[in-house]
Backbone bond lengths (Angstrom), bond angles and torsions (degrees), N, CA, C in turn:
res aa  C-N    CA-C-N  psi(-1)  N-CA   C-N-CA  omega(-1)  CA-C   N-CA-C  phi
1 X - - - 1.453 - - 1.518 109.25 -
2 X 1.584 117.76 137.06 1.049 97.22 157.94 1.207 143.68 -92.55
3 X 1.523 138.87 -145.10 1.182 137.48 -173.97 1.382 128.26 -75.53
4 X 1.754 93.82 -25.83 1.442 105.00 -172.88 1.861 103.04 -88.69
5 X 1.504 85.31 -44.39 1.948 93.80 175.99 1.646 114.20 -31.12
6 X 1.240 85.38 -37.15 2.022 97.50 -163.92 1.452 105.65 -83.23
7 X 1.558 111.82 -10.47 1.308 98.16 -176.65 1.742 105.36 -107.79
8 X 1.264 105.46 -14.65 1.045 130.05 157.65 1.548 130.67 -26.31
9 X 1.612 104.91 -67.99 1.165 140.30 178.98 1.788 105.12 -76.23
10 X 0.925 94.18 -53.00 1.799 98.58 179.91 1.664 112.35 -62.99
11 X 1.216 106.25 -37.32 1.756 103.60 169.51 1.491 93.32 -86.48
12 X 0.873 151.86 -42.78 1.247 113.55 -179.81 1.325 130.82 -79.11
13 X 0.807 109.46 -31.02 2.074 119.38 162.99 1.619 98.00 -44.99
14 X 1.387 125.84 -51.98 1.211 128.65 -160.86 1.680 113.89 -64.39
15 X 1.712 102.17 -14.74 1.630 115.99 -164.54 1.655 79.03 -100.08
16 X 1.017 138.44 -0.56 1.954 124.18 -145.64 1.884 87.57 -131.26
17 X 1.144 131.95 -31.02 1.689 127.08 169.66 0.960 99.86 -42.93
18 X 1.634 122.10 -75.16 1.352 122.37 -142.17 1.694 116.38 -62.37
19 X 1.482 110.12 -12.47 1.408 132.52 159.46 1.617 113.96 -109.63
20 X 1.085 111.03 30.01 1.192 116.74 -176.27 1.578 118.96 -73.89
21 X 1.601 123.69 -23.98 1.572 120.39 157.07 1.511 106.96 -49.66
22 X 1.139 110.38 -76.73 1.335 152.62 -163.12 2.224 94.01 -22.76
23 X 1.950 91.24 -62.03 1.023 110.92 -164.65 1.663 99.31 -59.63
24 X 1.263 123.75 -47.73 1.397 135.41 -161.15 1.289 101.76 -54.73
25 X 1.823 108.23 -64.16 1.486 99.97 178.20 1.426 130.32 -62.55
26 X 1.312 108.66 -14.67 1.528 106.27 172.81 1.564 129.85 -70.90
27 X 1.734 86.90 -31.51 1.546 91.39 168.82 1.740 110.72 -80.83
28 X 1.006 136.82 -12.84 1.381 143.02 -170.06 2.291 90.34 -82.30
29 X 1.386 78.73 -35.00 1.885 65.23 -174.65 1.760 119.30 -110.56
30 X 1.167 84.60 21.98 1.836 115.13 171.58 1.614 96.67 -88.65
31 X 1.023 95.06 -70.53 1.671 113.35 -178.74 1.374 127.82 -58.73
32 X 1.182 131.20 -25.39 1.400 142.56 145.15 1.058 118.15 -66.74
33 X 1.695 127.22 -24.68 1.298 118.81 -177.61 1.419 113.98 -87.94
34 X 1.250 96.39 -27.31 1.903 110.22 -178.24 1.520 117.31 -77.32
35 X 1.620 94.72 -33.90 1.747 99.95 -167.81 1.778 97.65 -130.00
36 X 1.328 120.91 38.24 1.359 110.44 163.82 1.495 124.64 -8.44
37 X 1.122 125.25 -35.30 1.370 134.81 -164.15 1.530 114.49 -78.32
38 X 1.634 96.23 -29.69 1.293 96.62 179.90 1.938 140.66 -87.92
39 X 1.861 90.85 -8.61 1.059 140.65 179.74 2.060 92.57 -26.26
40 X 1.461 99.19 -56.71 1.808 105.48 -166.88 1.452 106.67 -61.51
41 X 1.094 119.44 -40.66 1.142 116.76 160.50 1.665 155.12 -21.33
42 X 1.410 96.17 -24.80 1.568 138.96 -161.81 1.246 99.07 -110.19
43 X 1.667 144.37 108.73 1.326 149.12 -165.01 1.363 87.06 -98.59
44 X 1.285 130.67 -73.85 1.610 145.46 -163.34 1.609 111.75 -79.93
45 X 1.519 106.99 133.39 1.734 130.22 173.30 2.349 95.55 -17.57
46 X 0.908 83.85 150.47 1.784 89.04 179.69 2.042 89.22 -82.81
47 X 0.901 120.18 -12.44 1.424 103.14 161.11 1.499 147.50 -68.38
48 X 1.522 86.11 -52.55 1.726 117.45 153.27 1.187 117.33 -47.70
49 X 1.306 124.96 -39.25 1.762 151.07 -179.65 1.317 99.85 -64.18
50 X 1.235 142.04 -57.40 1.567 160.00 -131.15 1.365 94.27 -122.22
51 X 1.379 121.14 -24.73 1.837 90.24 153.64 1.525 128.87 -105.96
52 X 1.292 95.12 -6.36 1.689 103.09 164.96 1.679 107.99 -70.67
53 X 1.259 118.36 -36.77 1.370 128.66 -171.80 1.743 106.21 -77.20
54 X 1.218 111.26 -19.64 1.882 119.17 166.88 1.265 107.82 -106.46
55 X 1.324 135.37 6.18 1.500 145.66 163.75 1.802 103.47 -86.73
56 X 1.208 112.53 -60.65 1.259 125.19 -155.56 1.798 100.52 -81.37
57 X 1.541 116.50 -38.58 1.513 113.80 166.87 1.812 114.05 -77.33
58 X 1.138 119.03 -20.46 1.431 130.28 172.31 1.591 98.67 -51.78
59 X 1.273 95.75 -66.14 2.154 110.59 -167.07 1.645 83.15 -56.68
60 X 1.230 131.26 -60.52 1.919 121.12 -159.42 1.285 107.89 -57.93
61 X 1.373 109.94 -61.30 1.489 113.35 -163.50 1.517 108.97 -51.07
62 X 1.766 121.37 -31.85 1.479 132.56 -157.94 1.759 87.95 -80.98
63 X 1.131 126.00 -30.02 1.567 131.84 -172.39 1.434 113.19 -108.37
64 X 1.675 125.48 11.56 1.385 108.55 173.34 1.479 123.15 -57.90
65 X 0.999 115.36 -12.55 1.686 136.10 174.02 1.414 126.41 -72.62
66 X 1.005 97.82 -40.60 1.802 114.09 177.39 1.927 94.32 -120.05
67 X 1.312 126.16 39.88 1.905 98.80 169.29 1.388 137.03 -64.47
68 X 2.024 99.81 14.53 1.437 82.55 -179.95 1.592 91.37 -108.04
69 X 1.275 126.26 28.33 1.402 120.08 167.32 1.727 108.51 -99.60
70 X 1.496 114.85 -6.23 1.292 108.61 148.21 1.329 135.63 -159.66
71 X 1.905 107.41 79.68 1.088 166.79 -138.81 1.800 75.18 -112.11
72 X 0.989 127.86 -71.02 1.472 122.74 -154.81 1.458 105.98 -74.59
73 X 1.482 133.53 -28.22 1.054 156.45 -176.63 1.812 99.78 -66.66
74 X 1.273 102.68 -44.90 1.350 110.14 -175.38 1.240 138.11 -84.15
75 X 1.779 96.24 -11.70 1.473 113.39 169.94 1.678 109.63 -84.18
76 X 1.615 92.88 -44.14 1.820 102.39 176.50 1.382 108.01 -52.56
77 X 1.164 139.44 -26.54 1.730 143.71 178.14 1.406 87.51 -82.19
78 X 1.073 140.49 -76.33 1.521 142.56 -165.07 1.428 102.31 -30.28
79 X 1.347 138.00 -80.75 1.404 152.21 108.24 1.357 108.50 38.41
80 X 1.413 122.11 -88.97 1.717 107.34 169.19 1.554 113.70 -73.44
81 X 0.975 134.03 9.46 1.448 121.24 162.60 1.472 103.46 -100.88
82 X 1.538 133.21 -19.42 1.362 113.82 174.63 1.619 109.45 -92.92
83 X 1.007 117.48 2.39 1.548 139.62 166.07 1.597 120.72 -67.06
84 X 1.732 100.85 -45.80 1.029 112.60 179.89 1.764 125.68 -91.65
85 X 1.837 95.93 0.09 1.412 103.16 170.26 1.536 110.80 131.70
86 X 1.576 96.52 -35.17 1.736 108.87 177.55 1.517 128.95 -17.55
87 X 1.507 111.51 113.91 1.376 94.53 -165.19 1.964 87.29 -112.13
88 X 1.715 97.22 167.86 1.631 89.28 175.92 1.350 127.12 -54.89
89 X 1.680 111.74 -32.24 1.309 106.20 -179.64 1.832 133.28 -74.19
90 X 1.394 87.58 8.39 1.987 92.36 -169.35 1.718 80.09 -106.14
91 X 0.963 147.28 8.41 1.704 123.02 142.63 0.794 113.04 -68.78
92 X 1.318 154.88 -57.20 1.529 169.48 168.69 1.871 103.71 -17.40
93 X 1.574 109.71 -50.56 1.592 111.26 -176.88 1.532 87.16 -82.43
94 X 1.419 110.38 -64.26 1.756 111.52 -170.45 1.626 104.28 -17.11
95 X 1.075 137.83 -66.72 1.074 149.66 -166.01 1.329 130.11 -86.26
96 X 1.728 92.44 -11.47 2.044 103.03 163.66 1.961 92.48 -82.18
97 X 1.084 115.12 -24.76 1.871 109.44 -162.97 1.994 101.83 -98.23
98 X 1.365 109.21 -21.51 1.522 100.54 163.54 1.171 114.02 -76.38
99 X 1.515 124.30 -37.32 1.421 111.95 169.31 1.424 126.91 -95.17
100 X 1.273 115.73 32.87 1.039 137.01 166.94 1.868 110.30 -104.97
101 X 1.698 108.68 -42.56 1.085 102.75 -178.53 1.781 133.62 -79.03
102 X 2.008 89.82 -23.43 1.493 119.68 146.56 1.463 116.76 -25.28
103 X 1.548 98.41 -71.87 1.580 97.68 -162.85 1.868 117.96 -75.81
104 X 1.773 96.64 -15.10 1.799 95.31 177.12 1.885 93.59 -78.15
105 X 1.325 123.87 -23.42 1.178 109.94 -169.53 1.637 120.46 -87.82
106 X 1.153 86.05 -17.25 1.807 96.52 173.70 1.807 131.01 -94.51
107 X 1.583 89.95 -8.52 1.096 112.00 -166.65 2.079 128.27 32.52
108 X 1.454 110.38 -91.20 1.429 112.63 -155.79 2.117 77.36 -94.05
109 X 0.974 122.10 2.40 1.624 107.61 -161.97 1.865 85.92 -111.02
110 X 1.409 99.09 -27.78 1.659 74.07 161.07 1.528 138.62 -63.17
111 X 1.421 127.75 153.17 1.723 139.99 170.59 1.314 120.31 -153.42
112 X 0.981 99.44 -178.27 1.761 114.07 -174.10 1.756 112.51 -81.72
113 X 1.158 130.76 -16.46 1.364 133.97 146.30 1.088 113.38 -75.94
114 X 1.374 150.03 -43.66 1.434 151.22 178.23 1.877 101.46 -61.02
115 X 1.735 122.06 -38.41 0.877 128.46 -163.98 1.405 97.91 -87.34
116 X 1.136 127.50 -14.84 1.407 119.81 -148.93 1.864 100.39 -114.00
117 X 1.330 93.34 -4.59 1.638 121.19 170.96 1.299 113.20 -71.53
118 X 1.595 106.42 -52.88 1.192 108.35 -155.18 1.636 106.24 -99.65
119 X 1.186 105.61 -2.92 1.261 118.14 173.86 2.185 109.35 -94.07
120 X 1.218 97.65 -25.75 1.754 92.84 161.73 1.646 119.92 -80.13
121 X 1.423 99.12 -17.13 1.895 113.41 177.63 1.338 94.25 -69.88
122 X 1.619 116.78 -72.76 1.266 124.85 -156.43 2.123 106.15 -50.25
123 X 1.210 98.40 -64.72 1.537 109.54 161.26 1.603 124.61 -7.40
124 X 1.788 90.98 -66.51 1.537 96.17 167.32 0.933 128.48 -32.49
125 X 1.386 109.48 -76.27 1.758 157.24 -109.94 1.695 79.38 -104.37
126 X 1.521 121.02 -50.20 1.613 127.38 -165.46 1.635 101.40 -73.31
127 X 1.312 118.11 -51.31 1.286 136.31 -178.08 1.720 105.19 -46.85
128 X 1.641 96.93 -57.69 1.952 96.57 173.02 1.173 103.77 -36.02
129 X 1.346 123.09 -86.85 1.241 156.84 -124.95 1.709 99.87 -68.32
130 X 1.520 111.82 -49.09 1.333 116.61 154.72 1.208 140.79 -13.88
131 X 1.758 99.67 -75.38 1.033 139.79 -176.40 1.532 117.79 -68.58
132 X 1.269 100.75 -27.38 1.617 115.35 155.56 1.491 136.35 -67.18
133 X 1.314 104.39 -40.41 0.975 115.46 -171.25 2.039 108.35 -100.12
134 X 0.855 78.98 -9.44 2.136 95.91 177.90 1.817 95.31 -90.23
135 X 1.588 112.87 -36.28 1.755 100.83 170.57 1.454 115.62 -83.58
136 X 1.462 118.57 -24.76 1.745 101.87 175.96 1.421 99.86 -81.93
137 X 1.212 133.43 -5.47 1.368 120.59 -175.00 1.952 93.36 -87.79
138 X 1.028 98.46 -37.87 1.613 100.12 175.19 1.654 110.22 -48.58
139 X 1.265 114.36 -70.14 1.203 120.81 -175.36 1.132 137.99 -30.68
140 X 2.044 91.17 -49.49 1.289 112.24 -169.17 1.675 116.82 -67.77
């Protein structure tokens, strides 16, 4: 990512807290609507879900600058999501319905550089998590 991407992402996350319930559940019912399938997956209320999911992008977005200071953080998520069933292909929607829920939450301040930000974050962040979970499956 570059420099601007990161700053990119951080002002806009920063416009998306203050609606940050709001945002969570929308993506929780983005994502059920698109990927029904994945619905079982989900132990806890899609509310409960949607603030762990603005907890857990809060901590990234605040560290896109430094991600190898939480590199370990990112395997431990990798880890309970391949725990919880996670297969490679549900990042792929995960990340068509965050930036989907981005742009209903940002409305007229969303664009295609702001989008194209959050789509080199998501990339990363999906790519770790992958890559994590493709080596304990190795191991095991």
């Amino acid at each position: 990512m570059t420099s601007r991407q990161i700053q990119l992402v951080k002002e806009s996350w920063a416009k998306v807290v203050p609606i940050a319930d709001t945002a969570g559940q929308l993506f929780y019912s983005r994502l059920f609507e698109v990927a029904p399938g994945v619905r079982h997956l989900f132990k806890t209320e899609p509310k409960d879900q949607a603030k762990k999911l603005v907890m857990m992008l809060s901590m990234i977005v605040s560290k896109l600058d430094a991600l190898d200071t939480i590199i370990d953080q990112i395997k431990g998520l990798a880890k309970r999501h391949d725990k919880y069933g996670a297969k490679e292909a549900h990042y792929a929607v995960v990340g068509e319905c965050l930036i989907w829920t981005l742009q209903q939450g940002l409305g007229e301040e969303w664009n295609k550089e702001t989008e194209d930000a959050w789509i080199a974050a998501f990339t990363i962040l999906s790519g770790a998590m992958i890559q994590a979970q493709n080596f304990d499956a190795a191991a095991a």
